[in-house]
N, C-alpha and C positions, 0 to 999 in steps of 0.2 A: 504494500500500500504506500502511503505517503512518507512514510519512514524506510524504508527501503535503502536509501542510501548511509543511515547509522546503520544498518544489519554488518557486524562483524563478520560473518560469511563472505558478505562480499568482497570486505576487504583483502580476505584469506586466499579468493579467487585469481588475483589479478597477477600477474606475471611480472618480475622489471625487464627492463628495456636494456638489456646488458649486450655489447656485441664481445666475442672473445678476438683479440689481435696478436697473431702472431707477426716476431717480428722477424723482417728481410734478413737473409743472411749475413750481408754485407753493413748489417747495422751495428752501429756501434754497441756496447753493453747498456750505455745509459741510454739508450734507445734516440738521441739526438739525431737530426739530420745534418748537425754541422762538424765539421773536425774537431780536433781540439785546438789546436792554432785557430778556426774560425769561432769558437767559443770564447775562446782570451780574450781575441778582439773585440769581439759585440760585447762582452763585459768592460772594458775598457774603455771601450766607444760610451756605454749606460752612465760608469761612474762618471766621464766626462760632461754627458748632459746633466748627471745631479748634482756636479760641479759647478759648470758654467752655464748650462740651458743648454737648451737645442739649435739655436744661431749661434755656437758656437764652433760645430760642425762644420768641414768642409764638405763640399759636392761628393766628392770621392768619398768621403765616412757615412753620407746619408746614404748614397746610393749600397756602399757595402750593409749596411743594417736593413736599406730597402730590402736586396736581395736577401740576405740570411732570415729576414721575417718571412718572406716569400717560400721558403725553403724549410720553415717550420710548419707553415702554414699548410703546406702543399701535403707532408708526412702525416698530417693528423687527422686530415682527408675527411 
């Protein structure tokens, strides 16, 4: 009836939404898609901008964080 959705049964029902991922061979253990040289960087790049801001950056630093976000982004699919 109108209570139907407090029935703890239902609750009991419902399934999560879990996908299992296995990971690429060629991935690293921390399962990152960056190296570890591309990892120093974009963290040194980060303390930079919590340093100085983000015009603080050169062309060349944005566009490497562009990419490597791109390249996380792409892995987590």
């Amino acid at each position: 009836g109108q209570f139907a959705f407090f029935d703890p049964r239902r609750w009991l029902k419902r399934k999560p939404n879990l996908r299992v991922r296995h990971p690429d061979p060629g991935e690293s253990s921390t399962g990152s898609p960056l190296s570890a040289r591309e990892q120093a960087r974009m963290d040194q790049l980060l303390q930079k901008i919590q340093d100085d801001g983000q015009d603080s950056l050169t062309a060349e630093e944005q566009q490497f964080l562009a990419d490597a976000s791109r390249k996380i982004r792409e892995r987590r699919g």
